[in-house]
C-alpha positions as MATLAB code, in Angstrom:
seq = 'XXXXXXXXXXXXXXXXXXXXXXXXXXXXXXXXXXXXXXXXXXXXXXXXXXXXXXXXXXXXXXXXXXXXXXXXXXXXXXXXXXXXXXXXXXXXXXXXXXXXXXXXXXXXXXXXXXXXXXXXXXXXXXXXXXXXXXXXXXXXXXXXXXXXXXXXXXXXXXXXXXXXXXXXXXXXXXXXXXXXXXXXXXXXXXXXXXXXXXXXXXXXXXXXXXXXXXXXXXXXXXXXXXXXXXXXXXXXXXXXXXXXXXXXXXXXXXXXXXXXXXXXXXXXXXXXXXXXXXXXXXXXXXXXXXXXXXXXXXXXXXXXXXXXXXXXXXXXXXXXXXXXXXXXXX';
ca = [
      -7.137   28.825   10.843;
      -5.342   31.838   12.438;
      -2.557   33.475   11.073;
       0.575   35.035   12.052;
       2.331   38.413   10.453;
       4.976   35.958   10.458;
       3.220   33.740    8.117;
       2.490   36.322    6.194;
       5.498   37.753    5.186;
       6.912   39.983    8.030;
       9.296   38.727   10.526;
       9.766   41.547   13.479;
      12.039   39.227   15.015;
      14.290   39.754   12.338;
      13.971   43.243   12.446;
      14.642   43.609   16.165;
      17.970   41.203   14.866;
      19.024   43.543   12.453;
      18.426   46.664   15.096;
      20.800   44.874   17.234;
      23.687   44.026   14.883;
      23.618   47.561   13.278;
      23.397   49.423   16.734;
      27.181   49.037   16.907;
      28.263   50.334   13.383;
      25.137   52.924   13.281;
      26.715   54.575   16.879;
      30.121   54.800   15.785;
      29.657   57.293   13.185;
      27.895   60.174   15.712;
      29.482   62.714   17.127;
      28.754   65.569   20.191;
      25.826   66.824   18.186;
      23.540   63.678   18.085;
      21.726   63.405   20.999;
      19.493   60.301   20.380;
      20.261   56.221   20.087;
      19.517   54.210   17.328;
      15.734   52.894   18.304;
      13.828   55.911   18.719;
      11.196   57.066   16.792;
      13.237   59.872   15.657;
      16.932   61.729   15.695;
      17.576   64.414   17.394;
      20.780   66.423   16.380;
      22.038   69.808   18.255;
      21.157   72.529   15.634;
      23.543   75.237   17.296;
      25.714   76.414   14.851;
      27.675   79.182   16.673;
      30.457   79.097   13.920;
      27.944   80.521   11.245;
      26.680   84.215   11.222;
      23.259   83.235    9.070;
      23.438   79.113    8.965;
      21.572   77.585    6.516;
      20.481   74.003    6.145;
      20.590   72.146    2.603;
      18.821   68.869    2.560;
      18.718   66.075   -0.518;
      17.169   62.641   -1.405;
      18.407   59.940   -3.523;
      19.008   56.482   -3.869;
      21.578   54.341   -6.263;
      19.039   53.157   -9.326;
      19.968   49.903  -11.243;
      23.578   49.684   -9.657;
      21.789   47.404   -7.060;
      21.175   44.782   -9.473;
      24.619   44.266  -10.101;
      25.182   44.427   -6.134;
      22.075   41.287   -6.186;
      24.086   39.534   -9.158;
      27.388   39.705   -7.407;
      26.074   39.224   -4.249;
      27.861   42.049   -2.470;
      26.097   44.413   -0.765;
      29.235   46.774    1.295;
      29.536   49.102   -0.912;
      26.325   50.288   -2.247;
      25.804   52.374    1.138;
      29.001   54.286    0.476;
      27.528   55.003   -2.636;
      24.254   56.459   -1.291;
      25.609   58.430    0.990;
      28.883   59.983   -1.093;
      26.228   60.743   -4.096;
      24.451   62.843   -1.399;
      27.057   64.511    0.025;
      27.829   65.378   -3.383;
      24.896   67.204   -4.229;
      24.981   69.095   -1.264;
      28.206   70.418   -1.463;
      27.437   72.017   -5.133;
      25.873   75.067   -2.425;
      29.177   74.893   -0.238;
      27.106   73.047    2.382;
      29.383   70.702    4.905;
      27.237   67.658    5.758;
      25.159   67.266    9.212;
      23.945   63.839    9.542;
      22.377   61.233    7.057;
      18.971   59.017    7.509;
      18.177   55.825    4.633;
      15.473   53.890    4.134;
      15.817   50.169    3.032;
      13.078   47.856    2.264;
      12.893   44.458    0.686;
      10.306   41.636    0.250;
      12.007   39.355    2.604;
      14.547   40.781    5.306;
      17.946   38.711    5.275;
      19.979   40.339    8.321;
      23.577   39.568    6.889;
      22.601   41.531    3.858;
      20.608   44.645    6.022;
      24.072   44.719    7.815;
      26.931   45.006    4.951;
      24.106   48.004    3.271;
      24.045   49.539    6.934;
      27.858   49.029    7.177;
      28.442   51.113    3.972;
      26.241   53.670    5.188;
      27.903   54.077    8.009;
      32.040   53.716    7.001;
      30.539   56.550    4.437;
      29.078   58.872    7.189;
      32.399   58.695    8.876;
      34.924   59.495    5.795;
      32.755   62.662    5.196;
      32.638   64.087    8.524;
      28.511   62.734    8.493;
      26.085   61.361   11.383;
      23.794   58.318   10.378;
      21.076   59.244   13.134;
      17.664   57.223   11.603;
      16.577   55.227    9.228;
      13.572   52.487    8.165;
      14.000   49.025    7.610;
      10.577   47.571    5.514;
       9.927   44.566    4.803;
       7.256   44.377    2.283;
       6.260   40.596    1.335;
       5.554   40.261   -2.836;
       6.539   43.688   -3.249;
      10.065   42.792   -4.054;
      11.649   40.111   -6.118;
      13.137   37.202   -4.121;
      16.966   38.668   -2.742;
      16.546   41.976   -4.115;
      15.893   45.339   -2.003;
      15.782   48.722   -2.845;
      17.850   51.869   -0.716;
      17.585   55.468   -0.619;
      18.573   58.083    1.296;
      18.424   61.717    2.822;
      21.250   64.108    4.054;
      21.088   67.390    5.568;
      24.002   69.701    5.713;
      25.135   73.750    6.726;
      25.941   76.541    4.746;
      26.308   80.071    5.792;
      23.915   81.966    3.483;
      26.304   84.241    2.502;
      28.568   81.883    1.092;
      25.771   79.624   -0.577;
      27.356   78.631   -4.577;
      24.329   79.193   -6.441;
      26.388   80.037  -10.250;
      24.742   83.558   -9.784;
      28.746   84.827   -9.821;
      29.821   82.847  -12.567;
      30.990   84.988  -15.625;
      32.242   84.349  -19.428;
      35.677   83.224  -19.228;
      35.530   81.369  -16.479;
      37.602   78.224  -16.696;
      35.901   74.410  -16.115;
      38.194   72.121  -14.003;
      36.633   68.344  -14.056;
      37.616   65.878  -10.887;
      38.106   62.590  -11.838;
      35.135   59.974  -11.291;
      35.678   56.120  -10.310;
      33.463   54.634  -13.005;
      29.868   54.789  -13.488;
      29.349   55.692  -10.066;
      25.458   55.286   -9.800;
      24.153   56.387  -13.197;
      23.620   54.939  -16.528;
      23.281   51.415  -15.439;
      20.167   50.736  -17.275;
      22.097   51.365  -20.443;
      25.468   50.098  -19.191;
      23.757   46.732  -18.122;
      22.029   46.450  -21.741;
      25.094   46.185  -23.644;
      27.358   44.972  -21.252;
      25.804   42.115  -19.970;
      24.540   40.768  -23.536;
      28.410   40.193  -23.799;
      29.479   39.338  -20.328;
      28.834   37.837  -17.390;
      29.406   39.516  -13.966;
      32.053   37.629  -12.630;
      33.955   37.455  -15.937;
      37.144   38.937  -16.207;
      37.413   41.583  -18.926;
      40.703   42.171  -20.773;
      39.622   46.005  -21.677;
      39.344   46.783  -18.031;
      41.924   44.109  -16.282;
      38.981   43.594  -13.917;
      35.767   41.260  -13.555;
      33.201   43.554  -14.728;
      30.920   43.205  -11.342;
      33.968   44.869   -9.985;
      34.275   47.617  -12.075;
      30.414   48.154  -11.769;
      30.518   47.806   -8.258;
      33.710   51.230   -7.959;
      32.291   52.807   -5.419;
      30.658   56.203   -6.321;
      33.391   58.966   -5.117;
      32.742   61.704   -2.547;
      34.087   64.572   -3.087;
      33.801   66.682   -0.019;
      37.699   66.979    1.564;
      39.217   67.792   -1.698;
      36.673   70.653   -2.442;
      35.320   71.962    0.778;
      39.020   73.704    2.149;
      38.306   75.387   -1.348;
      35.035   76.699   -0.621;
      36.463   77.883    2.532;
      38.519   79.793    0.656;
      36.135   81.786   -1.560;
      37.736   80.360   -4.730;
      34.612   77.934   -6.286;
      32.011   80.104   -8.243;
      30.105   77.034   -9.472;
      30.294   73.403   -8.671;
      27.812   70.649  -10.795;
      27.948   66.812   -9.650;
      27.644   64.761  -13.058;
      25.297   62.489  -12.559;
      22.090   61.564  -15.103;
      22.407   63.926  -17.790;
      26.206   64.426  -17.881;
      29.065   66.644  -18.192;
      27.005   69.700  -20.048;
      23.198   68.418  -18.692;
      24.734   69.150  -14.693;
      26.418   71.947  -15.280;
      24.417   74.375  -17.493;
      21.863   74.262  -14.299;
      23.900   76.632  -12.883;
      24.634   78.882  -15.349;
      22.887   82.718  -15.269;
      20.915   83.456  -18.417;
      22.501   84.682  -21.101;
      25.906   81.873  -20.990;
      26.598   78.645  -22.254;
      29.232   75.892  -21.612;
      32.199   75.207  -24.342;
      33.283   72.011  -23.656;
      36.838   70.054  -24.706;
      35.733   66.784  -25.157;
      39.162   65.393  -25.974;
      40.814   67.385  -22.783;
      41.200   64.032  -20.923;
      41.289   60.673  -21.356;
      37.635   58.758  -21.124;
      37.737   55.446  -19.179;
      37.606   52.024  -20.368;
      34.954   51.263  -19.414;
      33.048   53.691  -21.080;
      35.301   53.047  -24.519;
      33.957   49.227  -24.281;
      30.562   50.304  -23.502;
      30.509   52.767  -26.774;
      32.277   50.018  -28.846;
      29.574   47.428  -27.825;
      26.229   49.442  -27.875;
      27.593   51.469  -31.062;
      26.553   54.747  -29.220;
      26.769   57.978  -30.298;
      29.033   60.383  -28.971;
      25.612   62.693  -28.433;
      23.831   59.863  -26.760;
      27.282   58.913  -24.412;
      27.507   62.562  -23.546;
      24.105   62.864  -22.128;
      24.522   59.935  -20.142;
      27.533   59.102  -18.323;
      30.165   61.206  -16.647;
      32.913   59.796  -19.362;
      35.406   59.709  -16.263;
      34.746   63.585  -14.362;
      32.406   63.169  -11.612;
      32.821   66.404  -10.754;
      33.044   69.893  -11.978;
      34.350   73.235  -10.476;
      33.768   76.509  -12.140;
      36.688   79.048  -11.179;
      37.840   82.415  -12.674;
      40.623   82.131  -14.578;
      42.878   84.054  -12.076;
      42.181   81.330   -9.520;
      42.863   78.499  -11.903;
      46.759   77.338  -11.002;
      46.242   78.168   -7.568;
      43.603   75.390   -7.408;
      45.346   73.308   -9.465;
      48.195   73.529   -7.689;
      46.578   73.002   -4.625;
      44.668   69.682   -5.847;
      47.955   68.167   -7.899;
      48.615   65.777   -5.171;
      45.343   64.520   -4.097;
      43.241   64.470   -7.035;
      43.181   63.863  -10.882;
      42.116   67.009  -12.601;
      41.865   68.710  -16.218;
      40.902   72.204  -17.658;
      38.032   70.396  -19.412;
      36.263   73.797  -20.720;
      35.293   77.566  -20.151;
      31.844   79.586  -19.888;
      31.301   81.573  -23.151;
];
């Protein structure tokens, strides 16, 4: 008896679906540069960068980890594409680099169009907030592959810099000062850990005293971008060193950067660590050691400025952002 791809897994009919109802959101974030539509085989984005003596472009790949099984518990699937894309823009923008345009992949066992939308629909709100075009991307669907309702997303951004004004830490010095920027949460790392001890306590949609939130909200905090609060300071000339804390934390980011020969004194009681860490240390009985070198303990981001700089910057971030002296190079 003949079969169908249909039968056996993969429904293009859906896919063309999901093209459709994504065309909309997907178009809204481009600007004069992108000179393709969604449904090409490729995007094409005006490379002329006239405002740059020496442009040069900074690309990076990630995805979100075990945050989307929270997303698949909760059932909510809108903001796991802002975090995707604000991680990325992140990690660009430790080498001054303004993002360009953004492509994702998503792929799942069985394609459900409502939830390829809301992940596309945080991709693109994302892309708009940080200035970003969302010009391609690959929807697979990949029969058995994936557990019933669950998918998996990642993503790539490319971005500018002009090389002369590329952060690299090669500037930084001892006695320069650490500023942290205040994360929301988790963000996307540590979940494997985080879900261990938090769930053997709690379900999602409980409400938890500690953190006067249901815990699938708390877990679900978007994962912050970073990029108009810092970039006017790049601009500026006043960043020698920027790390986004992400696996490995505070001291595990930002000693990448670091020239040989310096190290990274740290005030671990400079600001107050959120809840939701607190309930996850209480809970697991982790080590300060082990906490350290995984979670961001509440700064997702860190600036490394000389110390001349440092109430300038302060000054200028005092109204938009939550920031501490957290530490200095030694």
């Amino acid at each position: 008896m003949a079969i169908t791809y249909k039968q056996a897994g993969v429904d293009i009919e859906a896919g063309e679906i999901t093209v459709e109802r994504i065309k909309s959101i997907v178009q809204s974030t481009y600007n004069e540069r992108v000179l393709s539509d969604i449904g090409l085989f490729g995007g094409f984005f005006d490379a002329k960068f006239s405002e740059y003596d020496h442009p040069v472009l900074v690309s990076s790949t990630d995805g979100v980890g075990t945050k989307l099984k929270i997303a698949f518990m909760m059932n909510k699937h809108n903001t796991i594409g802002q975090c995707l894309v604000n991680h990325c823009v992140n990690d660009i923008l430790t080498a001054g680099a303004k993002p360009l345009f953004f492509l994702d992949y998503f792929a799942t066992g069985k394609l459900d169009v409502e939830v390829a939308y809301q992940v596309v629909s945080g991709l693109a709100i994302a892309c708009k907030e940080n200035d970003c075009a969302l010009i391609g991307g690959e929807t697979a669907e990949m029969p058995s592959f994936y557990s019933d309702g669950e998918y998996d997303i990642s993503g790539t951004i490319v971005g500018v810099v002009d090389k002369s004004k590329i952060i690299n830490g090669s500037k930084i010095t001892k006695g320069n000062v650490l500023i942290g920027l205040a994360s929301n949460g988790l963000h996307t790392n540590g979940y494997s850990l985080a879900r261990s001890v938090l769930l053997k306590h709690f379900s999602v949609e409980q409400y938890v005293p500690e953190l006067g939130i249901i815990l699938g909200e708390e877990l679900l905090k978007v994962h912050r971008s970073y990029f108009r609060v810092v970039y006017p300071l790049l601009v500026e000339g006043l960043i020698l060193g920027i790390s986004h804390i992400t696996g490995g934390g505070i001291l595990g980011n930002t000693k990448r950067i670091l020239p040989k020969g310096l190290e990274l004194k740290i005030d671990w009681y400079s600001w107050e660590m959120p809840p939701i860490f607190k309930l996850i240390q209480k809970l697991g009985e982790i080590s300060d050691e082990e906490m350290r070198n995984v979670f961001n303990l509440g700064i997702g981001l860190v600036l490394i400025v000389s110390k001349e700089d440092v109430n300038s910057i302060l000054d200028r971030l005092k109204d938009k952002e939550r920031c501490y002296i957290i530490g200095e190079v030694v």
